[in-house]
KEZA-311024 format. One record per residue (C-alpha): x, y, z. Coordinates in steps of 0.25 Angstrom, whole numbers, plus 5000, padded with zeros to 4 digits. Each point is the difference from the previous one (the first is absolute). Example, Ala and Ser with C-alpha at 12.3 -4.5 7.8 and 13.67 -1.06 7.14 Angstrom:
BEGIN
+------+------+------+
:   xx :   yy :   zz :
+------+------+------+
: 5049 : 4982 : 5031 :
: 5006 : 5014 : 4998 :
+------+------+------+
END
This chain:
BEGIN
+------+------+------+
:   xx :   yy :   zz :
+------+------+------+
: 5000 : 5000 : 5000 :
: 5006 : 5013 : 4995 :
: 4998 : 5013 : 5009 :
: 4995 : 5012 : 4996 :
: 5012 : 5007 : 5008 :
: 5010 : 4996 : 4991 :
: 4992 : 5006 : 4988 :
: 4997 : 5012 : 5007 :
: 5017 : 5002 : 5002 :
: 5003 : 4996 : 4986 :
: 4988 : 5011 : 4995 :
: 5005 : 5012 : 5010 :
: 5014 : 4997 : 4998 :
: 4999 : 5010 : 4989 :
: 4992 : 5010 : 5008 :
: 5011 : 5011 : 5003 :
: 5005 : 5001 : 4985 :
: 4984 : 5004 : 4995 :
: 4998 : 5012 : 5005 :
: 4992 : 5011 : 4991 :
: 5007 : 5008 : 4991 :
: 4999 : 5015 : 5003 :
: 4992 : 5002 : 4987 :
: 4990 : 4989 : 5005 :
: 4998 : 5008 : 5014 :
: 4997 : 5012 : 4992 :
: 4991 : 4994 : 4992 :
: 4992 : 4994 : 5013 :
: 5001 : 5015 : 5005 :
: 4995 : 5007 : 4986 :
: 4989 : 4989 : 5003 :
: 4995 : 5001 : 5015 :
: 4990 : 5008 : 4997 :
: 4992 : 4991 : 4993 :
: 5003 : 4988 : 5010 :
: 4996 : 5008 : 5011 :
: 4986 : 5002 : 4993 :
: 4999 : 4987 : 4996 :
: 5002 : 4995 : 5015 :
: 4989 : 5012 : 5004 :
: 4991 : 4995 : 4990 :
: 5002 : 4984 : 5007 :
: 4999 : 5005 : 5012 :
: 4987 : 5007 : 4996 :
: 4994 : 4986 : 4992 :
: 5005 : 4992 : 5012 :
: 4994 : 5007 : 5010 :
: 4986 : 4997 : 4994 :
: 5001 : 4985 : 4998 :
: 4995 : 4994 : 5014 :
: 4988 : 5011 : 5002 :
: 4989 : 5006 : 4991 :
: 5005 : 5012 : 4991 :
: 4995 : 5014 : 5006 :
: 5000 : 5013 : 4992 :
: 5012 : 5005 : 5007 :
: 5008 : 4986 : 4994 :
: 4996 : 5003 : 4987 :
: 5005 : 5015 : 5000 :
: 5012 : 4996 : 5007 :
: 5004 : 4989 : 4990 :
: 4996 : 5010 : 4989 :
: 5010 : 5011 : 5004 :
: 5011 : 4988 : 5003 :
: 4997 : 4997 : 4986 :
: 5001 : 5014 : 4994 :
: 5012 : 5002 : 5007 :
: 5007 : 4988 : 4994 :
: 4995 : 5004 : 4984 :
: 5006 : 5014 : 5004 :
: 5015 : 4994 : 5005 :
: 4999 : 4991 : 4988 :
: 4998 : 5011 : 4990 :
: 5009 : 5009 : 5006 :
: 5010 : 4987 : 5001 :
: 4997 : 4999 : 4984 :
: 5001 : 5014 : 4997 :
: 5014 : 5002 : 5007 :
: 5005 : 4988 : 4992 :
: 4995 : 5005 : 4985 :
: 5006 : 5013 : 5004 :
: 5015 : 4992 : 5004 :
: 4997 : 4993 : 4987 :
: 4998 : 5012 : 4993 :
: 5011 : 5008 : 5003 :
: 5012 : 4988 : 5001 :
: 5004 : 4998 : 4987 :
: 5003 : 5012 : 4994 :
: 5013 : 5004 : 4996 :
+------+------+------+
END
C-alpha cells in the first residue's frame, strides 16, 4: 500500500521554485476589482440559498451584480486601450 505522504513530497518538492512572476502578480492586481465583485456577488447568491428571497435579497444581488459588469467593463476597456496604444513605433 503506497502512502499519500510520499506523493505529497515528490509534488511540493517543487514548491519554492514556482513562484509567480511579477508580470502574473500584476495582472491578478490589474484584476481585483473584478474578483472582488465577483466574490460580492456569491456572497449575495449564497446568502439567499437556505431562506426564501425578500425584496432587499433581490436588490442586493442586483447592485452586486452591477457592480461586477462595471469592474468587467472598466477591466475591458483598460485593456483595449494598452492594446491600443502598444505597438506603435
Amino acid at each position: 500500500m503506497e502512502h499519500i505522504v510520499t506523493v505529497q513530497d515528490a509534488v511540493t518538492a517543487f514548491a519554492p521554485w514556482r513562484e509567480p512572476t511579477d508580470a502574473e502578480l500584476d495582472a491578478i492586481e490589474l484584476e481585483m476589482p473584478v474578483i472582488t465583485a465577483d466574490i460580492a456577488l456569491l456572497d449575495a447568491q449564497i446568502m439567499t440559498l437556505d431562506r426564501p428571497v425578500t425584496e432587499l435579497d433581490i436588490r442586493r444581488i442586483r447592485r452586486a451584480h452591477n457592480r461586477l459588469l462595471t469592474a468587467r467593463r472598466e477591466l475591458s476597456n483598460r485593456s483595449a486601450v494598452a492594446d491600443l496604444s502598444g505597438g506603435a513605433a
